[in-house]
N, C-alpha and C positions, 0 to 999 in steps of 0.2 A: 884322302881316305877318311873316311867317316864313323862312328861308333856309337847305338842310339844308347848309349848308359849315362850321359852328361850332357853337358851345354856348356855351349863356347860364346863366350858375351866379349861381343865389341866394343861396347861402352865404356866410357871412363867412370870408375865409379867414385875415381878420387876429388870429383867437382861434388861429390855430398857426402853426407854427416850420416853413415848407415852401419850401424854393428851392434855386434850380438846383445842379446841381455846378460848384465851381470847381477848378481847377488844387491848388490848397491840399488837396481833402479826396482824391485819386486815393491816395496811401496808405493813409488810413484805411479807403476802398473798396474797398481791394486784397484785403484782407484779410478782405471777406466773398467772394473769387470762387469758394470752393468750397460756402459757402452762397445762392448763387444759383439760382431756378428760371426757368426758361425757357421762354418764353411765345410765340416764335418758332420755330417745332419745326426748321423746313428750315434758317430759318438756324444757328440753335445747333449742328445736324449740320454743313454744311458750314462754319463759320466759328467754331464752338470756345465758349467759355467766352463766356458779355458781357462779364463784369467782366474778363478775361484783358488782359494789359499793353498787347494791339496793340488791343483794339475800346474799351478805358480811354479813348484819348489821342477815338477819335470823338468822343465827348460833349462835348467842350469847344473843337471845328471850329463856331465859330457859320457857316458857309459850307454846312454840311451840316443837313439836317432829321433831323437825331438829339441827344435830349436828355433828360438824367438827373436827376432832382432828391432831393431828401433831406427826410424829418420827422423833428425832433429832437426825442423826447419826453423827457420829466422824467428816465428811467434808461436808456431804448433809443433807438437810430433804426431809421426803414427808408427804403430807397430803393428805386425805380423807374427804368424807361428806357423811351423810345418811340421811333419809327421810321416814315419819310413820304418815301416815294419820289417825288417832283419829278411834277406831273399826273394823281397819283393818287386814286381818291375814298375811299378808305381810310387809317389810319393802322394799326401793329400796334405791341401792348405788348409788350416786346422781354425784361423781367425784370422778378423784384423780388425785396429779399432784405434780410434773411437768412432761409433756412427757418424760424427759432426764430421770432422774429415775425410772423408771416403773421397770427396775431392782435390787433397792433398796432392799437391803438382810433384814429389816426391812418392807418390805411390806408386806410381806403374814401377816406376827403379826399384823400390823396396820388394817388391813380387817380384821382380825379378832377379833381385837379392839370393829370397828364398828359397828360388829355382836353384839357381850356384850351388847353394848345399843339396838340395837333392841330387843333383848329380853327382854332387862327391859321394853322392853315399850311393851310387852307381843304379839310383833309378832314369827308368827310361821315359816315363811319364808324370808330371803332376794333374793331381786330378783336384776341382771346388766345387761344390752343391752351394747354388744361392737362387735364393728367391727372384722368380724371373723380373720382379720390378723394384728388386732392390738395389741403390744406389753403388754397390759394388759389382753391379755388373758392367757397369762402361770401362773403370779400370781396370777389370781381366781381363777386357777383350781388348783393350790398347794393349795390356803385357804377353800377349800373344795365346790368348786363352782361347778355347772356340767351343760350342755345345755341338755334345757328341749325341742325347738323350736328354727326357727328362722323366720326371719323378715326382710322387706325393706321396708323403706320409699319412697313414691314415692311423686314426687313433679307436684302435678296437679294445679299449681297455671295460668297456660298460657291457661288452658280449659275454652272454652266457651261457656255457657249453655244457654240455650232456656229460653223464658218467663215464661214457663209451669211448676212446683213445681212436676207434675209427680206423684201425690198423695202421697207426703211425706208431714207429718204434726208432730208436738213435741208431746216428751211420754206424756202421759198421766199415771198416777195410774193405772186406767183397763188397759193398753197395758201392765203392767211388767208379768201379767202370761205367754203371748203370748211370750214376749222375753228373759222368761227365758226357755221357750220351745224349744224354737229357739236356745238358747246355749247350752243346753244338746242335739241336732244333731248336733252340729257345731265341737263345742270345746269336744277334747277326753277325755274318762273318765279319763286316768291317770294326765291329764292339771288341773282338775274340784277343788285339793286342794291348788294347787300355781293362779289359775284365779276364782275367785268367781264369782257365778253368778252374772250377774245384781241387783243390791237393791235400786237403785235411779230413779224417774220417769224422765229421763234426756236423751237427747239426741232426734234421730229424725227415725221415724218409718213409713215403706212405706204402704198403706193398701191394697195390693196385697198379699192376701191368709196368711197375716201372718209370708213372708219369707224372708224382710229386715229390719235390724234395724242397727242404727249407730251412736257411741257414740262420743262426742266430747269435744277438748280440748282449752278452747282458752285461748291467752296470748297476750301481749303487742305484740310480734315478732311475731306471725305467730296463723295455727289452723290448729291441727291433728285430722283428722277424725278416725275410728275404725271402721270397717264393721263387721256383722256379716249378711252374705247374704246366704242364702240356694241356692245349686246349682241347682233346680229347678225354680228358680225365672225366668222371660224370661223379657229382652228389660235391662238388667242389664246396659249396655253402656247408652244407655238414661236416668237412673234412676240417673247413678251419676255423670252424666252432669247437669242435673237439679237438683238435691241437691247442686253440685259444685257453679251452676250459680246463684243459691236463698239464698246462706247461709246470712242471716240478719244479719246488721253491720259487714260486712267483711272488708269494705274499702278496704287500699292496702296491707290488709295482705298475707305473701303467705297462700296456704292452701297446704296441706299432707295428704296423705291417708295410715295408716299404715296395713299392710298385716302380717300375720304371713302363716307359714308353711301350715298347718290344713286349710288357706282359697289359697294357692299357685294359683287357678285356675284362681284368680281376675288378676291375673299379666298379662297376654295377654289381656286381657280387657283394662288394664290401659295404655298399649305399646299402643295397637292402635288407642287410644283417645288424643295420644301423649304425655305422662304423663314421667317425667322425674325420671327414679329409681335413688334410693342411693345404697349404698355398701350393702352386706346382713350383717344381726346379727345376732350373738348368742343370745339367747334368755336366762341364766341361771341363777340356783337357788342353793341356801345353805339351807338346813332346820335346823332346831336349834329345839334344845331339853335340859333336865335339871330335877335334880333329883325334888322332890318335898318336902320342907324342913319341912311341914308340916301335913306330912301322918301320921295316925295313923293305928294300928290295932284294929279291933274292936270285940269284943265278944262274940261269937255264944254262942246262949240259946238254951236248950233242949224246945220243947215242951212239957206241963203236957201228962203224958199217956203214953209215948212214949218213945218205949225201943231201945239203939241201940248196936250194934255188933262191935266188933272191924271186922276189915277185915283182909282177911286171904292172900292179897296178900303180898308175900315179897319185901322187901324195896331195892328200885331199887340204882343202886351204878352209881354215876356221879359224873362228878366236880360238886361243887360249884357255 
């Protein structure tokens, strides 16, 4: 019996040197944060550096579902970090580093490390965003990673938007049926168990027939937008010039609009508003699974009155 909130690992992990960060190595880690890649795309925009002195001290909040760990091999290490938002069915690989070993014969183990905790923390999927030709993409696919979509950030921080809001106004409660409507046209069925639908009244919703909404990220460094626009929507260009140009307490931050696969059509839209693309991503996922330590079988009762028959089919011969 089976349970997708964990992962059951067969390997031995006690043939390597793999555990958590403590307070003692944040030095030693300090000091790969400009060899880190980042595997978190929105958050690394809006929240800076992983390994950087303020997102260092998170990893070792055991109160918090974020957590780093280290392989120490015979002449190098490498580490990682994951991230698990409190009710969610995903978990996301947050880094890992240093660029120089991404070939680390200890790494596929160490990702898989990482996976272990998300399951404890009873997610059912880990999800990584990496550059399709960057050297961390051979080891997530050896640790059992695979691209579900992909993605580009585009950098529309030099757009400049009209006076007019354009009839975009923040979700409200009544708006979440509308945009969870809006996601099951959008996002494909087979997306709908690694992307949950919308559950938060957050973000900002156009009131044109029901067919924009877009969610958003903000941080100290920057703000990633998230569209989810029906391709019947009309004056789209306009729509997200005036979102761009209105977004309240932007100062100088840049802003980002991220695009996945399943919305591709926004991308000429964003070229000729002048909007600056990034590299594409893989968009991929690990699912985790795990036996269930506490199943029982339980006792089928006859009904009073009630007679039954053995059956007359012969017993069918299989493996195990």
């Amino acid at each position: 019996m089976l349970r997708a909130n964990a992962i059951a690992m067969t390997y031995n992990l006690s043939t390597m040197s793999i555990r958590p960060l403590a307070l003692l190595d944040l030095p030693f880690v300090y000091g790969f944060r400009e060899e880190a890649i980042g595997l978190d795309t929105a958050r690394t925009l809006t929240r800076g550096n992983p390994l950087g002195a303020v997102g260092l001290m998170a990893y070792v909040n055991p109160a918090r579902h974020i957590y780093s760990a280290i392989a120490n091999g015979e002449s190098e290490s490498v580490l990682g970090g994951i991230i698990h938002t409190r009710d969610e069915t995903f978990a996301k690989l947050l880094y890992l580093a240093p660029l120089s070993q991404l070939g680390h014969p200890e790494l596929p183990d160490l990702i898989e490390s990482l996976s272990m905790q998300a399951g404890e923390w009873g997610a059912f999927h880990v999800l990584a965003e990496v550059d399709e030709i960057s050297d961390a993409f051979v080891p997530l696919r050896r640790s059992g990673f695979s691209v579900y979509a992909w993605q580009r950030m585009w950098d529309v921080s030099a757009i400049v938007g009209s006076t007019s809001s354009a009839g975009w106004t923040r979700v409200r409660s009544v708006n979440l049926p509308m945009i969870q409507s809006l996601y099951y046209q959008i996002v494909p069925p087979l997306l709908h168990p690694v992307e949950p639908q919308p559950r938060d009244a957050a973000g900002w919703v156009c009131n044109e027939g029901a067919k924009c909404y877009v969610s958003v990220t903000h941080g100290v460094y920057g703000i990633v937008l998230t569209p989810l626009i029906h391709p019947e929507a009309t004056d789209v260009s306009a729509k997200l010039t005036a979102l761009i140009g209105n977004l309240p307490d932007r100062r100088n931050r840049p802003v980002y609009v991220c695009v996945r696969s399943y919305q591709a059509w926004l991308e000429p839209v964003l070229a000729d508003l002048g909007a600056k693309s990034g590299p594409r991503q893989a968009v991929m996922v690990k699912h985790l699974v795990r036996a269930v330590k506490d199943a029982a079988l339980a006792r089928a009762t006859q009904p009073t009155g009630v007679s039954m028959q053995a059956s007359r089919v012969s017993k069918a011969e299989g493996k195990e």
